[in-house]
Residue, then its C-alpha position, 0 to 999 in steps of 0.5 A: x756526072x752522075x754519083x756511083x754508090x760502090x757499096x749497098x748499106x747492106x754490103x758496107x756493113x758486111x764489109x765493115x763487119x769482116x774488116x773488124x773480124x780480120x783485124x782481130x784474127x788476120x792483120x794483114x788481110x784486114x789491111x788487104x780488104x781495106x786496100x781493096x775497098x779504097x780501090x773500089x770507092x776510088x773506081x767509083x767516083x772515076x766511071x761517077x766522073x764519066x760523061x753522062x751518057x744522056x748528056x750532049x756534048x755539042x759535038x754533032x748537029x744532031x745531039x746526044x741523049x738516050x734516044x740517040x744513044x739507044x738507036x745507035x745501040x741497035x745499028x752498030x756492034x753493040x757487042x763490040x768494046x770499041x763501040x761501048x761508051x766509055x762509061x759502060x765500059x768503065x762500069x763493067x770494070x768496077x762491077x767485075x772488080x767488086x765480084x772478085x773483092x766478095x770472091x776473095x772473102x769467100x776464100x778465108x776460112x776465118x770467115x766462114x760464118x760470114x759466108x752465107x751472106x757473102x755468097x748473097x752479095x757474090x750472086x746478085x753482082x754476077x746476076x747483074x752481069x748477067x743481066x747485062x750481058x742478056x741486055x746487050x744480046x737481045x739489042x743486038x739480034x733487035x732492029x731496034x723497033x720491038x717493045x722487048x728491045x726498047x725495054x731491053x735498051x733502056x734497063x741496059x742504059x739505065x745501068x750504065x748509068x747508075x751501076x744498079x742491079x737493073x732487073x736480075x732478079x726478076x730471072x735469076x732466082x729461076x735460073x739458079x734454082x733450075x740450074x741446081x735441081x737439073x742433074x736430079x729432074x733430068x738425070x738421062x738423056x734420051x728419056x722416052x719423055x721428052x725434058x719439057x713433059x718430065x718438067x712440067x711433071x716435077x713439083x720442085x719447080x716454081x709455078x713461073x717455070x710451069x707457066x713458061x713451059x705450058x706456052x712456050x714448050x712447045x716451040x722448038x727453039x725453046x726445047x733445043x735451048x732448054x736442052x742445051x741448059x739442062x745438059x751442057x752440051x751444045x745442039x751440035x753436040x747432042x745432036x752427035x750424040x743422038x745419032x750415035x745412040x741410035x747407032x749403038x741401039x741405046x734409049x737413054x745415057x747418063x751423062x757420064x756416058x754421054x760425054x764417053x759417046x761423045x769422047x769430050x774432054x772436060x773442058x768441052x762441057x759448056x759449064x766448065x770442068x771444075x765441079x768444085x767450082x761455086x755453081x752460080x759461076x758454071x752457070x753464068x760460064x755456060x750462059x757466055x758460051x751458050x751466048x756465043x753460039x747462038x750468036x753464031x748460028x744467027x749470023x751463019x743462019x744455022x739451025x739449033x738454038x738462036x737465043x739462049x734459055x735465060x733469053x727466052x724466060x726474060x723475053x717471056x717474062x717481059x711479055x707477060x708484063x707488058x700484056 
């Protein structure tokens, strides 16, 4: 058994601040947040209750510890639920549930002057989903006997463990800010200058960005990843749709032209179609589906993009670290 905090100190009392605030203007939906708090602390306690997953049960000769628990990780389908720990698994619920108690607050309007730190607390929980999820990506393409998988096993066991934010924000503050300056650094597609030279150009990036594109921009994974991010579109996609700008004779496209070329539905874009959605959550649903085909073109041994960018920053953050 291990004890779960549901709430930082910082999060309680935000929480403890709007549920007054309610109380005085909205009754009813302060008797809401209470409900839903409750809720939360009681999941809590039941994934506190949970197997620890480095104790041993007595079940098999060999024992169980986080050794074990990692070199099985590595052999079995780490991205199957059914070969989760039960732990994990619960984990993951209570983590999401705790991303929908901040989004319902960000829907309130009597809480508008709340909002910035709300938004704070919605951002680091989906990172930390995030971070999971990048976790369980990078043991799965692993054999289990790289130093980058080894870290990547045990901060994704240290968060089963604990529920803690892990290492999010060691990449996502660069991803948020790359993602929200890309329609302004990169507004074309098709530029005579290619998106890694126009970035390295841009001062509105920070220096670990520069860093990162200095030593690795010039492998083509990362380039295809990169431009995958940037545009929200596929390899496959926009390597369609390069074939039909030299088709038509044309040397750069806006976006919107692009998605004409190309004759997508919205709902084709990797982000999503709700422009209005927050822009943390059309990242984190590019990243999942990014994710996917990358996965894909791994087992299938197709060419484009085998990790995503948000892998390829963390590995070479982990890198830089271990150096």
């Amino acid at each position: 058994m291990s004890k779960i905090i549901a709430f930082s100190s910082s999060e309680q009392s935000l929480l403890d601040q709007c549920r007054s605030h309610l109380a005085l203007h909205h009754p009813p939906l302060a008797t809401l947040l209470r409900t839903k708090i409750e809720d939360l602390e009681l999941l809590a306690s039941i994934v506190g209750r949970s197997s620890s997953l480095a104790s041993d049960l007595g079940l098999t000769q060999q024992g169980r510890s986080l050794g074990t628990l990692a070199q099985k990780l590595t052999n079995q389908g780490i991205e199957e639920v059914v070969n989760l720990p039960v732990k994990a698994s619960l984990g993951r619920s209570f983590t999401v549930a705790k991303l929908h108690l901040f989004g319902f607050l960000l829907k309130i309007p009597s809480l508008s002057s709340f909002c910035p730190r709300i938004l704070d607390c919605y951002h680091a929980i989906l990172f930390t989903l995030m971070a999971e999820d990048l976790y369980i990506s990078i043991i799965a393409e692993s054999n289990g006997g790289e130093p980058w998988a080894q870290q990547a096993t045990a901060e994704l066991l240290h968060m089963w463990e604990a529920r803690g934010n892990a290492q999010a924000e060691l990449f996502a503050p660069a991803l948020k800010q790359l993602w929200e300056v890309r329609h302004s650094l990169v507004p074309v597609l098709g530029t005579l200058m290619g998106t890694v030279e126009l970035l390295q150009l841009s001062l509105r990036l920070p220096a670990r960005w520069s860093e990162f594109l200095t030593l690795r921009g010039h492998d083509i994974q990362v380039v295809h990843a990169l431009n995958e991010f940037l545009f929200s579109l596929s390899y496959e996609q926009l390597a369609s749709l390069q074939k039909t700008m030299e088709e038509k004779g044309l040397k750069t496209v806006s976006r919107e032209q692009a998605n004409s070329l190309l004759t997508l539905h919205p709902d084709h874009s990797l982000e999503g179609s709700d422009e209005h959605e927050l822009s943390a959550i059309r990242l984190y649903r590019s990243f999942l589906r990014r994710n996917d085909l990358a996965r894909l073109r791994r087992d299938t041994d197709r060419i484009g993009p085998h990790r995503t960018l948000e892998q390829q920053l963390l590995l070479f953050l982990w890198n830089e670290g271990m150096s």
